[in-house]
C-alpha positions as CSV (number, residue, x, y, z in Angstrom):
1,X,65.2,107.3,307.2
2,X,66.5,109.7,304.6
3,X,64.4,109.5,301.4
4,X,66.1,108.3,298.0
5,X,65.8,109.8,294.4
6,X,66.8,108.5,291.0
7,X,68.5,110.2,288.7
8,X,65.4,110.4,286.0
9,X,63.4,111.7,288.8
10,X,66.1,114.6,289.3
11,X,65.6,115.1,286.0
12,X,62.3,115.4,285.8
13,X,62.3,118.3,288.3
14,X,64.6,120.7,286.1
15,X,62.9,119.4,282.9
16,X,59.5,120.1,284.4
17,X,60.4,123.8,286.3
18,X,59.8,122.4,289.9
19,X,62.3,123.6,292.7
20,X,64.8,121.5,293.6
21,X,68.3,121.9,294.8
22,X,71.5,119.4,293.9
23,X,74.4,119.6,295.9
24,X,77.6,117.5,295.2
25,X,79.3,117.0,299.0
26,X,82.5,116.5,297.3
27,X,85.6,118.8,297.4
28,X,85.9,121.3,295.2
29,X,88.2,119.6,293.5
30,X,86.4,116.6,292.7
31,X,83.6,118.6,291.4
32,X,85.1,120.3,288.9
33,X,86.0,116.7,287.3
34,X,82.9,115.7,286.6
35,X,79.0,116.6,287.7
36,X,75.4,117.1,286.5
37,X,74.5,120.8,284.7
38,X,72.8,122.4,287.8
39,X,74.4,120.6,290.6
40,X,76.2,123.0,293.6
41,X,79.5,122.5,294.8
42,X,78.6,122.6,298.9
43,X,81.5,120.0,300.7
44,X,79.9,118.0,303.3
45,X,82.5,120.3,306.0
46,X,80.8,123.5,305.0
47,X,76.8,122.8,304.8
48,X,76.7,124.9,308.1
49,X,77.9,127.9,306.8
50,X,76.6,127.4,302.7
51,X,73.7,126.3,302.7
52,X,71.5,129.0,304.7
53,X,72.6,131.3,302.0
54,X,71.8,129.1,299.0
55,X,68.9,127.2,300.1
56,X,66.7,130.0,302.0
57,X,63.8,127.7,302.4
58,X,63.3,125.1,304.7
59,X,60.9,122.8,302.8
60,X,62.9,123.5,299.3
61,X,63.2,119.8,298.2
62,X,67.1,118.8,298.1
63,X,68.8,116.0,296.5
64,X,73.2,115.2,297.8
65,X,75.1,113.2,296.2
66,X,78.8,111.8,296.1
67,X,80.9,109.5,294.2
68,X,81.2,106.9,296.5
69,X,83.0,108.5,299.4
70,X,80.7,107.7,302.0
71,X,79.7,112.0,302.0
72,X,76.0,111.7,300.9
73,X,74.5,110.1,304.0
74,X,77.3,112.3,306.7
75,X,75.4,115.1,304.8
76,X,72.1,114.4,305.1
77,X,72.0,114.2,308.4
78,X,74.0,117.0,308.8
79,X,71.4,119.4,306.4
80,X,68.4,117.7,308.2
81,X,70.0,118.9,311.7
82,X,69.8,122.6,310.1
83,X,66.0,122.2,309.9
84,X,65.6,121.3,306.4
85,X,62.4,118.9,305.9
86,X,62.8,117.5,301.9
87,X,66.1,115.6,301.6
88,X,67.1,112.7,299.6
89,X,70.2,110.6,298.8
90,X,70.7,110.5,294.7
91,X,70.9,106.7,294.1
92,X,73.5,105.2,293.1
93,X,75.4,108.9,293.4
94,X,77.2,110.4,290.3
95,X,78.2,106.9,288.7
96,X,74.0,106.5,288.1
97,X,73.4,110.0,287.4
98,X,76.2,109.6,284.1
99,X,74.1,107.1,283.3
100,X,70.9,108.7,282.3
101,X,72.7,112.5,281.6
102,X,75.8,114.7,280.9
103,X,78.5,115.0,283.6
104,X,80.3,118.5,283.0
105,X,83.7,119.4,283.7
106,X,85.0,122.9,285.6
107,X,82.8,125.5,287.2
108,X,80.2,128.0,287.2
109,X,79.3,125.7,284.0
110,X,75.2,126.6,283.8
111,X,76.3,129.9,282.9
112,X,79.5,128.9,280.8
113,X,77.5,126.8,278.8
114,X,74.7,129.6,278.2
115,X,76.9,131.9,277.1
116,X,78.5,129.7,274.4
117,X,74.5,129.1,273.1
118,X,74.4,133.0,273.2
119,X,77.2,133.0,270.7
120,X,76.0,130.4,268.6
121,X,72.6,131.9,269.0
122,X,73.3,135.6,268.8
123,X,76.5,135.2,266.3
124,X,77.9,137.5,268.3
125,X,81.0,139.4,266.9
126,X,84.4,139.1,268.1
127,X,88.3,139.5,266.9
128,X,91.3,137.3,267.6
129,X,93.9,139.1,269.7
130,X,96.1,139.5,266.9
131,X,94.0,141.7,265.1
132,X,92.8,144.0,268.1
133,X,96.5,144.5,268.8
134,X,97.2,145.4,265.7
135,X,94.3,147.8,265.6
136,X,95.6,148.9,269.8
137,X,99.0,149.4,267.9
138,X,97.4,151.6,265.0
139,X,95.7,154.1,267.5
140,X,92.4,153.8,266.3
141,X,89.3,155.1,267.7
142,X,89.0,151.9,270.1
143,X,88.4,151.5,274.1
144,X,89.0,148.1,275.9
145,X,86.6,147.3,278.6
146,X,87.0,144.8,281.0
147,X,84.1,143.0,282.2
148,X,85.5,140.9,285.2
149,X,85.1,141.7,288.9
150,X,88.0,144.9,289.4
151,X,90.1,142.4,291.7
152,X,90.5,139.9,288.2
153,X,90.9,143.0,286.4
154,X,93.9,144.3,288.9
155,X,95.5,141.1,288.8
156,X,96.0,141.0,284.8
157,X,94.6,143.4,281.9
158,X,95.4,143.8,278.0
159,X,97.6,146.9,278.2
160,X,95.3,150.1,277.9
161,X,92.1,148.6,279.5
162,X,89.9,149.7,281.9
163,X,87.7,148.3,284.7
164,X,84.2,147.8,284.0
165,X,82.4,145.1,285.1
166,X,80.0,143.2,283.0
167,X,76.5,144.4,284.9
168,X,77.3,148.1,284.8
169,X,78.3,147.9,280.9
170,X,74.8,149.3,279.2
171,X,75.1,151.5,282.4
172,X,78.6,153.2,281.9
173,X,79.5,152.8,278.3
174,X,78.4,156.6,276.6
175,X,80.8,157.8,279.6
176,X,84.1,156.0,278.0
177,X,82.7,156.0,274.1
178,X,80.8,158.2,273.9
179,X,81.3,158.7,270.1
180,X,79.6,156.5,268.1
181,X,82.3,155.8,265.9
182,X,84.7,154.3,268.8
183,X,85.5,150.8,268.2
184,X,84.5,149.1,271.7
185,X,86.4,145.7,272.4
186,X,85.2,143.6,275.3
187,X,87.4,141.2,277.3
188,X,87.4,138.9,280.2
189,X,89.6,135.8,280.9
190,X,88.2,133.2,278.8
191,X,85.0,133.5,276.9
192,X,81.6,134.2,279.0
193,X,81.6,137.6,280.3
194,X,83.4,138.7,277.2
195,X,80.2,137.6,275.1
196,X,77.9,137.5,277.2
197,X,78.8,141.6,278.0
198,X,79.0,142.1,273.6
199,X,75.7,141.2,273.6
200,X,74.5,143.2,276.2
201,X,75.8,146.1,274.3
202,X,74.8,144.8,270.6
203,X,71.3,144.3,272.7
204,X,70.6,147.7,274.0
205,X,71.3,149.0,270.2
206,X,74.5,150.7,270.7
207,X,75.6,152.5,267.7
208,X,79.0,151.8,268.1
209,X,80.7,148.4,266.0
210,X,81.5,146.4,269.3
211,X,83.1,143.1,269.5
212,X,84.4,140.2,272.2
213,X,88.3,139.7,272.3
214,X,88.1,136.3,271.6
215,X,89.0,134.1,274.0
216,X,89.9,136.9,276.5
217,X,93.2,137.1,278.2
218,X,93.8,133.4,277.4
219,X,93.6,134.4,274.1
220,X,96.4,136.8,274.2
221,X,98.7,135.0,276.5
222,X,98.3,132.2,273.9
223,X,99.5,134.5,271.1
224,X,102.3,135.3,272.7
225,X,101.3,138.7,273.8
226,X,102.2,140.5,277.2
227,X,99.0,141.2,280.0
228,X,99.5,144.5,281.9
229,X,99.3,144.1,286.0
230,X,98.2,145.8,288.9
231,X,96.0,148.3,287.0
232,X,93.5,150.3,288.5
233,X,91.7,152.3,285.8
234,X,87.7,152.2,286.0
235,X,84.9,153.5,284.3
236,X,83.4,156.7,285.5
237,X,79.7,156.5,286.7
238,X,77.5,157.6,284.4
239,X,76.4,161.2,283.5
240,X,71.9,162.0,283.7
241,X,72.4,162.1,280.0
242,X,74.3,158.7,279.8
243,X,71.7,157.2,282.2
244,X,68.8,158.3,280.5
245,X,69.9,157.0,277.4
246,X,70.7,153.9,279.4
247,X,67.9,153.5,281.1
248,X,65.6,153.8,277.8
249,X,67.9,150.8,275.9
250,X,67.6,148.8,279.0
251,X,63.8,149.1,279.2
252,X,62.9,148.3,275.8
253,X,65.4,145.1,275.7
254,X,63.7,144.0,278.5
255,X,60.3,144.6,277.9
256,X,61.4,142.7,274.1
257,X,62.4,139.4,276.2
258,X,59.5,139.3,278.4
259,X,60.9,140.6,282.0
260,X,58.2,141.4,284.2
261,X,58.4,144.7,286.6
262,X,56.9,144.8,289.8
263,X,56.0,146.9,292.6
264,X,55.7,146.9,296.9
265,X,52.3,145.0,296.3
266,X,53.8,142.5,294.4
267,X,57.1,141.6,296.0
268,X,54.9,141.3,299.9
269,X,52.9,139.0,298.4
270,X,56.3,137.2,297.2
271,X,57.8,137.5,300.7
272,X,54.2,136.1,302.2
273,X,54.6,133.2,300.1
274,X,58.0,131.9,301.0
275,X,57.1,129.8,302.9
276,X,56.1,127.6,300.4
277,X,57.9,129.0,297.6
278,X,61.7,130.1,297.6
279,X,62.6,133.5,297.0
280,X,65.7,135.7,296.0
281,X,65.9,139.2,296.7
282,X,69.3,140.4,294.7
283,X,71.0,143.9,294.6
284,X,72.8,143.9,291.4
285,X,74.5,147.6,291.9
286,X,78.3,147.4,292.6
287,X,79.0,145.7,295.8
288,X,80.2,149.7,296.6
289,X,77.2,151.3,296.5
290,X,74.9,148.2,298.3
291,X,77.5,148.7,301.5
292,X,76.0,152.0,301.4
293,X,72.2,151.5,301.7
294,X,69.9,149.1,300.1
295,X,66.5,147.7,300.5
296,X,65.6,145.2,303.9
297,X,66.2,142.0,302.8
298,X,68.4,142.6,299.0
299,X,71.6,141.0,299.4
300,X,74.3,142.1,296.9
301,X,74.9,140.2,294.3
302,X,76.4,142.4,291.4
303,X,74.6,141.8,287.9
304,X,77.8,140.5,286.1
305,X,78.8,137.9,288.3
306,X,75.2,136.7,288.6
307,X,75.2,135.9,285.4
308,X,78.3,134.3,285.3
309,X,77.8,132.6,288.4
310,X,73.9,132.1,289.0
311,X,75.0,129.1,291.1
312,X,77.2,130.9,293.1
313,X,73.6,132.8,294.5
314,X,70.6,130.9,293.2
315,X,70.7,127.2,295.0
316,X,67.2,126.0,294.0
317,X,66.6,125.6,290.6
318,X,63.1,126.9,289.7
319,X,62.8,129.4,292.5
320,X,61.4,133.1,292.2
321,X,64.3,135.9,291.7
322,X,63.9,139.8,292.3
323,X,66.0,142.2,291.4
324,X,66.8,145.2,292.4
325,X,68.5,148.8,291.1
326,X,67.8,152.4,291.9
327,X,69.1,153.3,288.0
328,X,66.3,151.4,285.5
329,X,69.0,149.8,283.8
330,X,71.2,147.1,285.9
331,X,68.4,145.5,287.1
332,X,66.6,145.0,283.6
333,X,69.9,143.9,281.8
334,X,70.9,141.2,284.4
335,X,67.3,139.4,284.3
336,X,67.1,139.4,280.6
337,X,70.1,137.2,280.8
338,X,68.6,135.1,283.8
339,X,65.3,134.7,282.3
340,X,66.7,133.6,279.0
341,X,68.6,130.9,281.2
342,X,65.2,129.8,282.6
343,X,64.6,131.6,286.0
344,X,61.6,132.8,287.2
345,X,62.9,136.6,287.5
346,X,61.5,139.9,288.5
347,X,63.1,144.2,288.7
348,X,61.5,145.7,291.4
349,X,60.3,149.0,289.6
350,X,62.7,152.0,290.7
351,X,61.3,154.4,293.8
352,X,59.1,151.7,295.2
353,X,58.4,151.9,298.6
354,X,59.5,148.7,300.4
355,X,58.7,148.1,304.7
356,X,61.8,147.7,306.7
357,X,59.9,144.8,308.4
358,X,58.6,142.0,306.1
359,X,57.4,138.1,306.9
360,X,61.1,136.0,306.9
361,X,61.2,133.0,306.2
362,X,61.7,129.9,309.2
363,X,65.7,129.9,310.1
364,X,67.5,127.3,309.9
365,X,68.5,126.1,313.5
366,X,71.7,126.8,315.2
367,X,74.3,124.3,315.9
368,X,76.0,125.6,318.6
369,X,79.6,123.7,319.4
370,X,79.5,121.1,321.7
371,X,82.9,121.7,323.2
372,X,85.2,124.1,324.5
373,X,86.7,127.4,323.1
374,X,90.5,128.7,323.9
375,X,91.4,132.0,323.1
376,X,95.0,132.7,321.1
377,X,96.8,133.3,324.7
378,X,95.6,129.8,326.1
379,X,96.7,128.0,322.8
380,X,100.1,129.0,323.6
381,X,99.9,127.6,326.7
382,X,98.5,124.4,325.7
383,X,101.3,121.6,326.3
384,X,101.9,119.1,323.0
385,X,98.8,120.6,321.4
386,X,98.3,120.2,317.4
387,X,97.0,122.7,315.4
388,X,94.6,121.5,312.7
389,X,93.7,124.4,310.2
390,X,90.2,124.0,308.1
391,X,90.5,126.7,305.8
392,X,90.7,126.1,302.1
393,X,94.2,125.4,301.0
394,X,94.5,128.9,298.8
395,X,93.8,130.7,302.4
396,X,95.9,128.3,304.1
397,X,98.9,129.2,301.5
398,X,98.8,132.6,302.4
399,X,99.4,132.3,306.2
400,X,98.5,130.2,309.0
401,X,98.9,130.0,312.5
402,X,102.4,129.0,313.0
403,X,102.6,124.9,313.3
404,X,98.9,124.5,312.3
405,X,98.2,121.5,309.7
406,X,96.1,121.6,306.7
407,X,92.8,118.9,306.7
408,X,90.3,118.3,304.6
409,X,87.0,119.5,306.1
410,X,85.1,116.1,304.6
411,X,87.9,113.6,305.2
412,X,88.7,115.3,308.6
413,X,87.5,112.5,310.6
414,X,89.8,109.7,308.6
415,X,93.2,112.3,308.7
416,X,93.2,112.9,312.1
417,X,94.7,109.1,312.9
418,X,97.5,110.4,310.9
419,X,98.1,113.5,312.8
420,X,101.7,113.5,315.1
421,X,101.6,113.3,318.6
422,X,98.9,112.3,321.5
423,X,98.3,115.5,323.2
424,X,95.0,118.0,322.6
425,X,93.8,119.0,319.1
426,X,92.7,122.2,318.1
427,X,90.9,123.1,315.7
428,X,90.7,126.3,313.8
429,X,89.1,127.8,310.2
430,X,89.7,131.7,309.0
431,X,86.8,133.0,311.1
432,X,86.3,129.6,313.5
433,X,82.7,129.3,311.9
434,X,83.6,125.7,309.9
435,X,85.7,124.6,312.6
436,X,83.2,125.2,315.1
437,X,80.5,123.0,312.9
438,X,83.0,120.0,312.5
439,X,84.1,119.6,316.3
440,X,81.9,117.2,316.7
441,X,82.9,115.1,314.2
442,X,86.2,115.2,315.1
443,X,85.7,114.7,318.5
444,X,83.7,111.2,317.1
445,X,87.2,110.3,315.7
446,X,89.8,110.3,318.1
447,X,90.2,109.7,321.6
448,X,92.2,113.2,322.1
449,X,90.9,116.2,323.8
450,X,89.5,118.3,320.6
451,X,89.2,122.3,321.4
452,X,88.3,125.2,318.9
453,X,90.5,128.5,318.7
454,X,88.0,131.3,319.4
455,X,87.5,133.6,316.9
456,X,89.9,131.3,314.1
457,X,92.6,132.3,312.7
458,X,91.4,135.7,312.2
459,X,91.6,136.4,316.0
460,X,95.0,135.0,315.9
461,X,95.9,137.5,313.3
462,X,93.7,140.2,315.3
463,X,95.4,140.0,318.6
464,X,99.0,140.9,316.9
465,X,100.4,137.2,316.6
466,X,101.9,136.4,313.1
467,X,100.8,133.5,310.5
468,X,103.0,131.6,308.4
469,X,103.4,130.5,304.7
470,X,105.2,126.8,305.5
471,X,102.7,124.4,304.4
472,X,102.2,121.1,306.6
473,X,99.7,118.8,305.0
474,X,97.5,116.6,306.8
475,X,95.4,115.9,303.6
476,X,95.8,116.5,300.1
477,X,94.7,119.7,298.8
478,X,92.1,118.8,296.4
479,X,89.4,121.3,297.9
480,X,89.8,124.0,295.2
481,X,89.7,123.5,291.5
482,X,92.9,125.6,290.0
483,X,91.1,128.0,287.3
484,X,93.2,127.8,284.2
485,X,91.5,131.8,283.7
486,X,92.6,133.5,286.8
487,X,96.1,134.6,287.8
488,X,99.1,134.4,285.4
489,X,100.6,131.1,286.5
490,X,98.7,129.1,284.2
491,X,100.3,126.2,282.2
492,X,99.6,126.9,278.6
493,X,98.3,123.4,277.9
494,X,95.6,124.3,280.3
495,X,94.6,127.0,279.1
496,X,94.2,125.9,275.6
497,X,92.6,122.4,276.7
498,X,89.6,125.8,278.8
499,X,89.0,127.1,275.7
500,X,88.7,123.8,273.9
501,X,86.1,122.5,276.4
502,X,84.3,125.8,276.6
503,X,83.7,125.2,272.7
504,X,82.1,121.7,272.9
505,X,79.3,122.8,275.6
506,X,76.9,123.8,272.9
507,X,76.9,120.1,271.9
508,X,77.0,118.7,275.5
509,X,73.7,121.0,276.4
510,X,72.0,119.6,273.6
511,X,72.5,116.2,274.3
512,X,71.5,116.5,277.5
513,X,68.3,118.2,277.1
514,X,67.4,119.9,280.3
515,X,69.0,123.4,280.6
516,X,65.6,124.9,279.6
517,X,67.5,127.9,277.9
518,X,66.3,129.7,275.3
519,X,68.2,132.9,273.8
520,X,66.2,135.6,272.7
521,X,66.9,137.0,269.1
522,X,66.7,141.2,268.0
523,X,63.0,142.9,268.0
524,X,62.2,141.4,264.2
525,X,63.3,137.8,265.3
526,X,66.3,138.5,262.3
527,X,69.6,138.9,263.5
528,X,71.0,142.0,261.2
529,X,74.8,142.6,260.3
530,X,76.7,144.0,263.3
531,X,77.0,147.7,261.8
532,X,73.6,148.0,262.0
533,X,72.7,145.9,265.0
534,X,70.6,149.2,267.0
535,X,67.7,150.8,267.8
536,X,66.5,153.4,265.5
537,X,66.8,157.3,267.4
């Protein structure tokens, strides 16, 4: 019988430091309505293929939830088949939980929601998008960074930007302002990694007057102002005099907040123990440079995004987190930020000598599908069969195989009774892994032959045979949240009503009173006018 916990004993668990991970088995969709501060958006459709990543241990406890749709209890059973020992059905679901603490809106929001405390915190500087185009228009000594991931930063830019993500900035910035007397403007889409990456700079005691574009693209799309596209500028890696100087910043911020460095000796004795506590190993480098060698066991997870998506990576609140560079800078930086926001973090010190083999962790156990596999040539031969495609809707948008209908992976069981015809029913996903974990389920739901498309849609595609864009829809497309901050299609009421709710998650972390953040001031504890916000030398 699967165990039950109340909301104030979730709670307890973050207020308290004790691991626990809380997953909301809705769609995306529904998540980003409403949910508590460190829940994880896992649908009950994908466990199979999310949860190994996020939840590494097998006795980490775990707490699902839903808002009445019947998900919790399909998904329990479904995480307990994986191997997973501790799981429990929040009572009452989210209804209970609003009860007793704040239900947040969007995504990504632990992070959001620290980096609006940073600015209220910090006071960190920034400039309305009026006034940094006039000063763009004036030619002034001024660069404009970008600190999104380079695919954001492709899609739209302010005009004159570059590329440079928010982990690398401490580590590139002497190579495109060098000058201290270059004005250096930060932007992302909204708010977050704009002042979340000012800081970083204001922290490592750059001389240079540096400031957030407020409100970051939104901000200037709101003013009226035009965003530049399809730009590919970046900033250069940095020179052994940049680094150096980098490196030195980086280690005295961190040893100011309190992030511990340790060696081989330490981080065995990590991977020994985790068993019975879960552990993170994180390479923070550019995704770039971790395809190209990296420590057993480091997984890449570039230091920007961490920060602006820690739940995106860390699933168990309260876990250990290493991290790992081969520069002395990205490293520090990133877990200054995570260990203001609570974690339990460690940098692996530079050179250290780590074993190719190490103790892993139990795996969780495979599922394998209980049901047959045709390969792209037998689909076509398949009399009256119906396509059924799992992907999420974005991916289905952009091409399908041809006749396949979009489903819902956690209301797949109830839409199949709606699906045309009475001959077979195959199911595919972009590489077959989700479809292969809910065949089962659909085979429990209708009295029609049920197959999988070897390989997904991806084979499809492989073997020469074209998708299409002509949407059929078997369920509604709810799974993904539309972020009023990415792309330029955005409806300018909902980008203004992002920035407004951004600005009220000070207030909405205080009153709920279990983020355990605490933001860490200058080296005298007295935050000093910008100008002069560096170290001395």
């Amino acid at each position: 019988m699967t165990k039950i916990i109340t909301a104030r004993e979730l709670r307890a668990f973050w207020a308290e430091g004790r691991e626990i991970a809380l997953l909301d088995v809705r769609e995306e969709g529904s998540f980003a309505q409403a949910h508590p501060l460190f829940a994880l958006s896992v649908p009950v459709s994908e466990i199979e293929t999310a949860l190994p990543g996020l939840v590494p241990r097998l006795a980490a406890p775990i707490a699902v939830y839903d808002a009445g749709e019947g998900y919790a209890e399909r998904a329990a059973a479904r995480i307990a088949a994986l191997g997973y020992r501790d799981v429990a059905i929040l009572a009452g679901g989210l209804q209970a939980y609003a009860r007793v603490g704040e239900v947040y809106r969007d995504v990504n929001v632990p992070s959001k929601a620290f980096g609006e405390l940073v600015e209220a915190i910090r006071h960190t500087p920034s400039l309305p998008a009026r006034e940094v185009k006039r000063i763009l228009d004036a030619q002034e000594d001024v660069v404009v960074v970008d600190a999104r991931r380079f695919e954001e930063f492709t899609t739209m830019s302010i005009p004159g930007g570059r590329s440079l993500p928010g982990g690398e900035l401490v580590y590139r910035i002497r190579e495109i302002a060098p000058s201290p007397e270059t004005l250096v403007v930060v932007n992302c889409a909204g708010r977050t990694r704009s002042i979340i990456g000012t800081q970083s700079l204001v922290n490592a005691g750059v001389a240079n007057r540096v400031v957030a574009l407020r409100n970051g693209t939104i901000g200037w799309t709101l003013e009226g102002l035009a965003l530049a596209t399809r730009r590919t500028e970046r900033v250069a890696a940095p020179s052994a005099e940049a680094r150096a100087w980098a490196r030195d910043r980086a280690g005295r911020w961190a040893a100011h907040v309190g992030v511990p460095v340790i060696g081989a000796e330490e981080l065995a004795r990590f991977r020994a123990e985790a068993e019975t506590r879960t552990l993170y190993t994180l390479d923070v480098r550019d995704p770039s440079e971790h395809a190209l060698g990296h420590p057993a066991g480091f997984v890449s997870a570039p230091g920007g995004q961490l920060v602006q998506a820690t739940d995106e990576w860390l699933g168990v609140r309260g876990a250990r987190v290493v991290l790992y560079d081969d520069d002395g800078v990205r490293a520090r930086m990133t877990a200054s930020w995570l260990y203001q926001m609570g974690w339990d973090v460690f940098v692996l010190a530079e050179g250290a000598a780590l074993p190719d083999a190490f103790p892993q962790p139990e795996p969780v156990r495979s599922r394998p599908a209980a049901g047959p596999a045709i390969a792209p040539e037998e689909l076509e031969r398949l009399a009256g069969a119906a396509l059924v495609d799992l992907a999420r809707s974005p991916a289905y948008r952009r091409g399908h195989v041809p006749g396949a209908w979009f489903a819902s992976g956690p209301n797949l069981a109830r839409d199949l009774a709606a699906l045309p015809g009475d001959g077979p029913i195959v199911l595919t996903s972009p590489d077959g892994r989700i479809a292969a974990a809910n065949l089962a389920e659909a085979q429990a739901a209708t009295a029609r032959s049920v197959f999988l498309l070897a390989g997904g849609t991806q084979a499809w595609a492989g073997s020469g045979r074209s998708l299409e864009s002509e949407a059929r829809w078997l369920s509604e497309p709810i799974d993904v949240y539309k972020r009023p901050y990415e792309g330029t299609d955005n409806a300018t009421a909902n980008m203004q009503a992002y920035i407004d709710w951004e600005l009220q998650l000070v207030a909405q972390l205080a009153n709920d009173g279990i983020a355990r953040f605490h933001v860490a001031r200058g080296p005298d504890g007295i935050e000093e006018p910008e100008q002069s916000r560096h170290f001395p030398g």
